[in-house]
C-alpha positions in Angstrom: 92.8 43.3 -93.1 95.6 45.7 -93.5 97.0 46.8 -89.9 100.9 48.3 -89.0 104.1 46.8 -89.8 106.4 47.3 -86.6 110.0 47.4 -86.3 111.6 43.7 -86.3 108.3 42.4 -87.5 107.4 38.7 -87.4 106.3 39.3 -90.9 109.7 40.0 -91.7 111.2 36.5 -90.3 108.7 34.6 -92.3 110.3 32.3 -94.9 108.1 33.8 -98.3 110.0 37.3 -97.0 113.3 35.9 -96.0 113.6 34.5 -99.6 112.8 38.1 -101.2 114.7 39.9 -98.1 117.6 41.1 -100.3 115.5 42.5 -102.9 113.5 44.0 -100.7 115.9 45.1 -98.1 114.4 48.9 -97.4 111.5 47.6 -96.5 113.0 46.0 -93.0 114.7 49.5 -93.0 112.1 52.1 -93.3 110.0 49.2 -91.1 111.9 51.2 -87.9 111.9 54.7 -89.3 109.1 56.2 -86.5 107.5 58.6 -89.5 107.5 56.0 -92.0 104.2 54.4 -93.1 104.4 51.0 -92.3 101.5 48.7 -93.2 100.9 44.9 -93.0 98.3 42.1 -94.3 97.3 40.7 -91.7 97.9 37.4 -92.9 101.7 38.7 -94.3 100.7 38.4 -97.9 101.7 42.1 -98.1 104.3 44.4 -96.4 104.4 48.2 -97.7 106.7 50.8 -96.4 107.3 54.4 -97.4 109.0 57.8 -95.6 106.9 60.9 -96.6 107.3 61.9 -99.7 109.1 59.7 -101.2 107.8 56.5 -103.3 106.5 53.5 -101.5 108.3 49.8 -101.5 105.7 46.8 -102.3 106.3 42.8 -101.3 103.3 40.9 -102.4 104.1 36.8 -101.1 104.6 35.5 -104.6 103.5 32.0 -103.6 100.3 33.2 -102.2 97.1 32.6 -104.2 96.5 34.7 -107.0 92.9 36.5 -105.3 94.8 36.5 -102.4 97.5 38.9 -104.0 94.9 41.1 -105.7 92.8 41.6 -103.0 95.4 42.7 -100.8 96.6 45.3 -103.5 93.2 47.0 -103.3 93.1 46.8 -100.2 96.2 49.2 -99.9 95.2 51.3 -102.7 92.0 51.7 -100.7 94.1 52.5 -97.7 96.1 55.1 -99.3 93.7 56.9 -101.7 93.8 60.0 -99.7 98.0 59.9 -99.8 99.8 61.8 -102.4 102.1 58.8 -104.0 104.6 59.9 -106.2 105.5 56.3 -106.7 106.2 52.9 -106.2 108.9 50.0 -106.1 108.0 46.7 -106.3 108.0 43.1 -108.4 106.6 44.3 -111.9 103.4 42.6 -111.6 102.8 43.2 -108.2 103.6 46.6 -108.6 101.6 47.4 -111.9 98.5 46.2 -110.6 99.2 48.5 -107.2 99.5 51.0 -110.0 96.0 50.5 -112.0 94.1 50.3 -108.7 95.5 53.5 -107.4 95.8 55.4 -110.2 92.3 54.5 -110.8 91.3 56.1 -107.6 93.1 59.1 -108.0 92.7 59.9 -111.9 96.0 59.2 -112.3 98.1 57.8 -115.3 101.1 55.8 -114.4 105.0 55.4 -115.8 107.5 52.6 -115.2 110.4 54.8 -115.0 113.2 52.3 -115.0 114.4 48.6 -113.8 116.5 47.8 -110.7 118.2 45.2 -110.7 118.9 44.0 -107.1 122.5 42.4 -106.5 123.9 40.7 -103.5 127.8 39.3 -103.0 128.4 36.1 -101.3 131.9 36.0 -102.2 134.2 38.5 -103.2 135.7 37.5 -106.9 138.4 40.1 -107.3 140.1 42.8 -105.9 140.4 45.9 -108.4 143.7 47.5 -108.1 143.7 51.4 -108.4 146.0 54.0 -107.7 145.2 55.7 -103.7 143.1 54.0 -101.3 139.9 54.4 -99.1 139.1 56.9 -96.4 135.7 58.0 -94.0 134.4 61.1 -94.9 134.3 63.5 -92.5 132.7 66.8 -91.6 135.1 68.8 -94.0 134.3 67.0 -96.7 130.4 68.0 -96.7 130.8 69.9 -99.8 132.4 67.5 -102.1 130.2 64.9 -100.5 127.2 67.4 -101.8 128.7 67.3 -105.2 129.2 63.4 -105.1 125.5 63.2 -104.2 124.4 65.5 -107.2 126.3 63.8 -109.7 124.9 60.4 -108.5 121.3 61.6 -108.8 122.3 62.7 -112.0 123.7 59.6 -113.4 121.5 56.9 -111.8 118.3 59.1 -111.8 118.2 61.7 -114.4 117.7 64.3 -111.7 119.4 67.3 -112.4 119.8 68.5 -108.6 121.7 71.6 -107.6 124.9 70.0 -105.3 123.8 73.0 -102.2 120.1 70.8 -102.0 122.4 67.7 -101.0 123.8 69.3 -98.2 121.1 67.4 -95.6 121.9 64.2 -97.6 125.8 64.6 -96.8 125.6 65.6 -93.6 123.7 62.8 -92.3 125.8 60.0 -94.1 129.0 61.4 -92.2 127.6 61.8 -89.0 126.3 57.7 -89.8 130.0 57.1 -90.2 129.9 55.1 -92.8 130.4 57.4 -96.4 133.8 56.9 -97.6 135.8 58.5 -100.1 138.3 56.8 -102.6 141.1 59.2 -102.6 144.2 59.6 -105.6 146.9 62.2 -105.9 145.4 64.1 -103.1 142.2 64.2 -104.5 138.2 62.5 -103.8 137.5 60.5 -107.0 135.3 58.1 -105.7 132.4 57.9 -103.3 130.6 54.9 -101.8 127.8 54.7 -98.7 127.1 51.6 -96.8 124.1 52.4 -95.9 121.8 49.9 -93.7 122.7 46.4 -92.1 120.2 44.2 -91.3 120.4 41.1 -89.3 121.5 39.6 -92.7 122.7 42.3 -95.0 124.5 45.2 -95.7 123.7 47.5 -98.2 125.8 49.5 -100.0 124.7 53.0 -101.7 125.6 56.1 -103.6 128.6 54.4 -105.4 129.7 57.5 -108.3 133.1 58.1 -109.3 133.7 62.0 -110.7 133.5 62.2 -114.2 136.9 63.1 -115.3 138.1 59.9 -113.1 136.2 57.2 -114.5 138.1 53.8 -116.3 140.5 54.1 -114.3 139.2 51.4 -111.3 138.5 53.7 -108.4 134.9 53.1 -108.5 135.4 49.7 -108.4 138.0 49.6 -105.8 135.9 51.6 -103.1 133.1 49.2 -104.1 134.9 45.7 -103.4 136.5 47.7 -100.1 133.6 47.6 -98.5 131.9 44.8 -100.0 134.8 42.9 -98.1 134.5 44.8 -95.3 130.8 43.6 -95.3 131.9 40.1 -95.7 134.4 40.1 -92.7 131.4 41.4 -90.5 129.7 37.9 -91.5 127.0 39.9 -93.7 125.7 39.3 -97.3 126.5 42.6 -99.3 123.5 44.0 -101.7 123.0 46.7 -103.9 120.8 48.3 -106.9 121.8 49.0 -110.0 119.9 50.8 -113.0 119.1 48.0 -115.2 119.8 50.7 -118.3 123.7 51.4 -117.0 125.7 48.6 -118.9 128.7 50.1 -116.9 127.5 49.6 -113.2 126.4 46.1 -114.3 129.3 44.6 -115.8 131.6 45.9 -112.4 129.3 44.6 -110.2 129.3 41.3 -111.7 133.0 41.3 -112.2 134.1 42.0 -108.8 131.6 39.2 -107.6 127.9 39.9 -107.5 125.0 38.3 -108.8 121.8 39.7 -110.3 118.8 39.0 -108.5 115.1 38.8 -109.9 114.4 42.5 -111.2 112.4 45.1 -109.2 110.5 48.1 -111.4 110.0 51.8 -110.4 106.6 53.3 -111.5 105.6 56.8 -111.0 102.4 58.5 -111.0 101.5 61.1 -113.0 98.5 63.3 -113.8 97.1 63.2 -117.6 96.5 66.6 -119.2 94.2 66.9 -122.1 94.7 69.5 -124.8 
């Protein structure tokens, strides 16, 4: 029986989801997002989370029964048959047989648009040097924030966004306090979001250094700023990365992180016949 996932769950506290929690760390954040649909087994094999609009995050208990785990995917897909998914995040099997059963129901076809691969830090392994240093963003800094965001959607993405659409985006990750600009002869090169701690965590988003600044370390530098920052607050830092970007990998790992098991993005699609 699927019934609501509430904010600070016991579902979230059991040890099958504590083990996963990194990987799966939206899901405890969208879990106290009031217009978020938050559903629950009622036996915690399944947690599902997703804000309107925007695609769904999937945790099926890997160490539960096999008929277990598929009957609680129908189950969902029966539950959100009448919703208008544009996609889904998950563990690829988990998530592609979410996919065939609600596709099915919808007369849909179905994509796996890329591979995250989650990463979390548990001890910082170097400290970039770069030229400048680290501020907060503040209000004045909306537009450039704007263009940041663009570019990012661009790069990790493949969303060609005009930068006056992230305007809402920017705003909102100022007024949280915690976007910060990298900063070199006067100029933002480098942006960085820390966007959601968790008992446990702290995840850092939206890391994109401008284009005519990159190899030059700032993107790493902002990175392992407030991946110690993180650390000195006593939390585990995560992020994603685009398992296609050789780039983001290799300075992730080099400053101290360490891949976790991957997580794939599908998307739903119809299917038009000539």
């Amino acid at each position: 029986m699927l019934i609501s996932l509430r904010a600070r769950d016991e579902a979230l506290e059991r040890p099958a989801f504590l083990r996963d929690e990194a990987r799966f760390h939206l899901i405890g954040q969208l879990s106290g997002i009031p217009d978020a649909l938050r559903i629950k087994s009622s036996d915690g094999v399944l947690l599902y989370a997703q804000t309107p609009g925007r695609n769904g995050w999937l945790w099926v208990d890997p160490s539960a029964e096999e008929d277990a785990r598929r009957s609680r995917i129908r189950e969902l897909a029966d539950r959100l048959g009448d919703i208008e998914l544009p996609g889904v995040f998950g563990d690829p099997e988990a998530a592609r047989a979410f996919a065939d059963a609600y596709a099915a129901r919808r007369r849909l076809a179905w994509t796996e648009r890329l591979t995250l691969v989650p990463y979390e830090c548990r001890e910082l392994r170097c400290a970039p040097a770069a030229e400048g240093g680290i501020r907060r963003a503040g209000s004045a800094d909306r537009y450039t924030a704007a263009r940041f965001l663009a570019g990012f959607s661009r790069d990790a993405y493949g969303e060609h966004v005009a930068a006056f659409t992230q305007l809402p985006a920017a705003d909102r990750m100022i007024e949280g306090g915690e976007l910060f600009f990298w900063t070199a002869g006067g100029e933002c090169v480098a942006m960085a979001n820390i966007a959601y701690r968790s008992a446990r965590h702290g995840r850092i988003n939206a890391v994109y250094t401008r284009p005519d600044a990159r190899r030059r370390g700032y993107g790493s530098a902002i990175t392992a700023e407030l991946t110690l920052r993180l650390l000195d607050e006593g939390l585990t830092p995560l992020l994603y990365a685009d398992a296609a970007n050789p780039g983001s990998n290799r300075m992730y790992r080099r400053i101290g992180y360490e891949p976790l098991r991957p997580i794939v993005e599908i998307g739903f699609h119809r299917e038009w016949s000539a």
